[in-house]
VEXGUNU-919606 format. One line per field, with one value per residue (C-alpha): residue in three letters; x, y, z. Coordinates in steps of 0.02 Angstrom, whole numbers, padded with zeros to 5 digits. Example, Ala and Ser with C-alpha at 12.3 -4.5 7.8 and 13.67 -1.06 7.14 Angstrom:
<sites>
residu <- c(ALA/SER)
X <- c(00615/00684)
Y <- c(-00225/-00053)
Z <- c(00390/00357)
</sites>
This chain:
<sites>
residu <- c(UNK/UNK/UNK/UNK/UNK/UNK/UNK/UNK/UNK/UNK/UNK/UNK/UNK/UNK/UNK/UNK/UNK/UNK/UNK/UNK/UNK/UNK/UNK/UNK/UNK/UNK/UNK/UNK/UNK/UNK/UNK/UNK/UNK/UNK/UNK/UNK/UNK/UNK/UNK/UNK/UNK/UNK/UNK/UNK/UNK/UNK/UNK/UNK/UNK/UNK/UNK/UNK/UNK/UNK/UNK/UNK/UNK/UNK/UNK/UNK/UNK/UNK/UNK/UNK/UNK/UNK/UNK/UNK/UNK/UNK/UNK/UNK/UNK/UNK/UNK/UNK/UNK/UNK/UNK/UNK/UNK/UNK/UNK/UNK/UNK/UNK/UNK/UNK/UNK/UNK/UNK/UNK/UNK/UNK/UNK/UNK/UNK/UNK/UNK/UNK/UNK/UNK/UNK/UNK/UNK/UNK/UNK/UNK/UNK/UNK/UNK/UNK/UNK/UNK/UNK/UNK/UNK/UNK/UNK/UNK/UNK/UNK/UNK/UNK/UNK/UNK/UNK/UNK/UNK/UNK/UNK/UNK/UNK/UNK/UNK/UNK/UNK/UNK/UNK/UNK/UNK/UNK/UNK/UNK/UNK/UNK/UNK/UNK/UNK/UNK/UNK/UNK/UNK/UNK/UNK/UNK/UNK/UNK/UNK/UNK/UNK/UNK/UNK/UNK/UNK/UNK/UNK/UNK/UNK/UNK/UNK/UNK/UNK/UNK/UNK/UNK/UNK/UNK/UNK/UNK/UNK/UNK/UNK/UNK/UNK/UNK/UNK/UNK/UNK/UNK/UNK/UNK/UNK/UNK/UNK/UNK/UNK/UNK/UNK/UNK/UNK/UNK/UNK/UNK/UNK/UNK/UNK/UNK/UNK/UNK/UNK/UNK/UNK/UNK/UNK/UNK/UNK/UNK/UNK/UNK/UNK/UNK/UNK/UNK/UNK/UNK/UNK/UNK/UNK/UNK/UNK/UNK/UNK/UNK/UNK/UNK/UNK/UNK/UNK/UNK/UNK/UNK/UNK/UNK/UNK/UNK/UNK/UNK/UNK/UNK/UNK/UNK/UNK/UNK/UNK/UNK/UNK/UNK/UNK/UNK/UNK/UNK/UNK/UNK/UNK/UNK/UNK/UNK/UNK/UNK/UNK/UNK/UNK/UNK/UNK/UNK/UNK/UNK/UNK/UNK)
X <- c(05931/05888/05842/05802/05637/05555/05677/05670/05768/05648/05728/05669/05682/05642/05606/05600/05648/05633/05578/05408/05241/05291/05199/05194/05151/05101/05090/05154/05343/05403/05382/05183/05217/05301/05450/05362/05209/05304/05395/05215/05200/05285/05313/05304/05417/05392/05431/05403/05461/05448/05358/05424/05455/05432/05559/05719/05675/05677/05651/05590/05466/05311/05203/05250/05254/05326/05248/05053/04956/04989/05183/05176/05090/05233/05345/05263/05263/05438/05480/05411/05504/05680/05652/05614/05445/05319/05200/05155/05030/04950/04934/04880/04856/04769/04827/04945/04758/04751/04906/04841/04699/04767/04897/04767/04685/04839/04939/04842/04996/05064/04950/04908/04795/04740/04710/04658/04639/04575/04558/04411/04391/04416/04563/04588/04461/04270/04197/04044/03880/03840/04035/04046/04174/04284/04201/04128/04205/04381/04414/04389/04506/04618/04650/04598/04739/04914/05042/05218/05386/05408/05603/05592/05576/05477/05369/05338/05283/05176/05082/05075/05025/04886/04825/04836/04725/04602/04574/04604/04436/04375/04520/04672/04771/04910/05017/05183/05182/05126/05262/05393/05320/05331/05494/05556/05490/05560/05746/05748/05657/05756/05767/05654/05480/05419/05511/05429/05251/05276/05330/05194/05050/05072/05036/05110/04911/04837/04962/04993/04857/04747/04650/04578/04432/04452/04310/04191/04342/04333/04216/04382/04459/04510/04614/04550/04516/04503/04444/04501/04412/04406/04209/04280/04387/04332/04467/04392/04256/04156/04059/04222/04269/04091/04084/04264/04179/04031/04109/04248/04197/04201/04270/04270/04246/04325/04261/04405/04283/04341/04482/04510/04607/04754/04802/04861/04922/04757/04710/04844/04791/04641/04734/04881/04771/04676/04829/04911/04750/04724/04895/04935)
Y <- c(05175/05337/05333/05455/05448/05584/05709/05690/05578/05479/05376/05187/05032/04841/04691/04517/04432/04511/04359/04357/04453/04627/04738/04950/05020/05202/05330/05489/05435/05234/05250/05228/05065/05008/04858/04751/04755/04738/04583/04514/04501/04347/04284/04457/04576/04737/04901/05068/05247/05420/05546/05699/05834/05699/05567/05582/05592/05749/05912/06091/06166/06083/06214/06302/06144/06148/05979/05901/05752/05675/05710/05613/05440/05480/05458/05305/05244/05261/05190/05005/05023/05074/04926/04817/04786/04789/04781/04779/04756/04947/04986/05144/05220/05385/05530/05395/05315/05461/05400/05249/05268/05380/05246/05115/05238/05319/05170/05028/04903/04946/04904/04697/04729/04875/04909/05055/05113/05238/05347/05445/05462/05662/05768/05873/06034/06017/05825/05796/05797/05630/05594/05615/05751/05751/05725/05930/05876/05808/05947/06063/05957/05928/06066/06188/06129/06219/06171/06104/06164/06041/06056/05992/05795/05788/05912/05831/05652/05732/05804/05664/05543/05654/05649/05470/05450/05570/05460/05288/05217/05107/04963/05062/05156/05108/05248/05175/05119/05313/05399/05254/05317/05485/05481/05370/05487/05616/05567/05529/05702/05874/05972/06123/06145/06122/05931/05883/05956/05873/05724/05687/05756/05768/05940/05964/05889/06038/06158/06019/06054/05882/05930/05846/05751/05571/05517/05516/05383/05259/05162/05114/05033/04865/04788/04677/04803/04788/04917/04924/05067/05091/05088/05218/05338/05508/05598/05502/05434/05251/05328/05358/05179/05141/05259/05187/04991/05025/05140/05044/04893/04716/04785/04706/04809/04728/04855/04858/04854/04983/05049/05249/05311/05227/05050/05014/04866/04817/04783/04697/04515/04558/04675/04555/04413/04501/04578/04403/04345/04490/04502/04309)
Z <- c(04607/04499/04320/04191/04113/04020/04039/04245/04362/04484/04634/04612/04717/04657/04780/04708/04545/04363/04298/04394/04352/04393/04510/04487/04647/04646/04779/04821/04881/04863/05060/05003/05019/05157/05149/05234/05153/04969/05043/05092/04882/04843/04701/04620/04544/04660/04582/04714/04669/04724/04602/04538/04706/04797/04905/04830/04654/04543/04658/04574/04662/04711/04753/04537/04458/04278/04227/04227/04278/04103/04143/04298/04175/04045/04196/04251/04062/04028/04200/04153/03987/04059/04156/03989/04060/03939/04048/04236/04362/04425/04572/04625/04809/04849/04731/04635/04598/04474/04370/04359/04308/04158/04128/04112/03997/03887/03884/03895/03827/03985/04102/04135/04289/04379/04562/04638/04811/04917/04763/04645/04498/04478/04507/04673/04675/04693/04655/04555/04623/04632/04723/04907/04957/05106/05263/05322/05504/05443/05319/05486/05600/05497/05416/05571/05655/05676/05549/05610/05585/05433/05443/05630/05635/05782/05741/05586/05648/05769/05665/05539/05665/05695/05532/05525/05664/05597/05448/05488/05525/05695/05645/05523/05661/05729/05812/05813/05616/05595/05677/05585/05428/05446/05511/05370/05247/05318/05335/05134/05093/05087/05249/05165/05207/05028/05013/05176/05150/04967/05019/05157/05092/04883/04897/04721/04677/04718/04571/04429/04291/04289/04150/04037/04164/04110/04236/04063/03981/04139/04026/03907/04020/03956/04090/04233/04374/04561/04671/04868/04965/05154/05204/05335/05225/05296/05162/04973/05043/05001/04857/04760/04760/04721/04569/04500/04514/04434/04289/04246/04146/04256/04371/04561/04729/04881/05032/05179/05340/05473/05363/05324/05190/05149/05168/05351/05430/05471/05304/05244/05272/05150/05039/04996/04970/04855/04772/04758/04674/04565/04498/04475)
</sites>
């Protein structure tokens, strides 16, 4: 379904029943978290949606972007209140870890329980000091390597798949939930090279304006927080999730052994559990 929330229609999708605790999950597209891994959270009201440029929400130009960081939490805001949810479980994956953690921070009514993963607690551009950056050899692999044609499906899931396996750990690749993903994203995306680079990698991250830093506010943080961080993520590595446990008040850390970035299959039996747990 598509509703209109601070001036911008966003593409949403709800699993479960309204009457039980509901659960915000935040990533770049709704395809952030897959259906079978929102089905895994019984007994909870599952709420997944694509950000602005993104999936099949909203679509302007993601490489110019005419809105902010803050835009993207008033998005996430209004969201939980056009569903008359006053409040909701956060969760918050990769780059949707930064809404989150603003949300938690700008609108704390809003936010019941928090849960990041694979996420820091700065914007995209240089880290802090003390924060470990993106692995020297990744950044060169990665990023060394030719683009695909992203209007060409198969070029597209090649090269996707080949990012996943650059930063899934010993234990968090598996090829053929790689190329589903990427191929699923894909088909909902427009066929236009800005869509598809948008809607795989969040490249609109690297224009929005993310200032101000709210790593220095982590310390309001009221609501009970869990931290899951692959002990393996060569993109946000360990020390992020480290930093976000021990700055945000109470907060737990559960490390995901042998996971990159993201959350893949292989860390679902400890992820769910936890998230079950966390959210009851």
């Amino acid at each position: 379904m598509r509703i209109n929330v601070n001036d911008v229609e966003l593409c949403v999708e709800t699993f479960g029943d309204p009457g039980d605790p509901p659960v915000l999950l935040i990533g770049v597209t709704m395809m952030s978290w897959p259906d079978e891994l929102c089905t895994k959270l019984t007994g909870r009201y599952v709420v997944r949606y694509d950000l602005r440029d993104a999936g099949q929400s909203a679509f302007v130009d993601p490489d110019a972007p005419a809105y902010d960081l803050r835009d993207l939490v008033t998005d996430a805001a209004e969201l939980l209140g056009a569903l008359e949810l006053r409040s909701a479980h956060v969760v918050g994956l990769g780059v949707g870890g930064f809404v989150a953690q603003l949300l938690a921070l700008d609108h704390p009514d809003r936010v019941a329980s928090l849960t990041l993963i694979s996420t820091r607690p700065v914007a995209p551009g240089p880290v802090d000091p003390d924060l470990p950056d993106h692995a020297p050899e990744l950044t060169a692999e990665l990023f060394g390597r030719p683009q695909p044609d992203w209007t060409d499906r198969d070029s597209v899931i090649d090269y996707l798949a080949g990012a996943a396996r650059l930063m899934s750990g010993t234990r968090g690749f598996d090829e053929a939930d790689a190329r589903l993903a990427a191929g699923i994203v894909f088909d909902r995306a427009a066929r236009t090279a800005k869509a598809q680079r948008a809607s795989h990698l969040g490249t609109m991250f690297a224009a929005i304006d993310c200032q101000p830093r709210w790593r220095e506010r982590l310390g309001d943080i009221a609501a009970p927080t869990l931290v899951m961080h692959g002990d393996e993520d060569p993109f946000f590595p360990y020390g992020n999730g480290v930093a976000l446990a021990k700055e945000i008040p109470g907060a737990t850390l559960l490390p995901l052994r042998g996971i990159g970035q993201g959350l893949p299959r292989a860390a679902w039996p400890v992820a769910v559990d936890a998230l079950l747990r966390h959210t009851s």
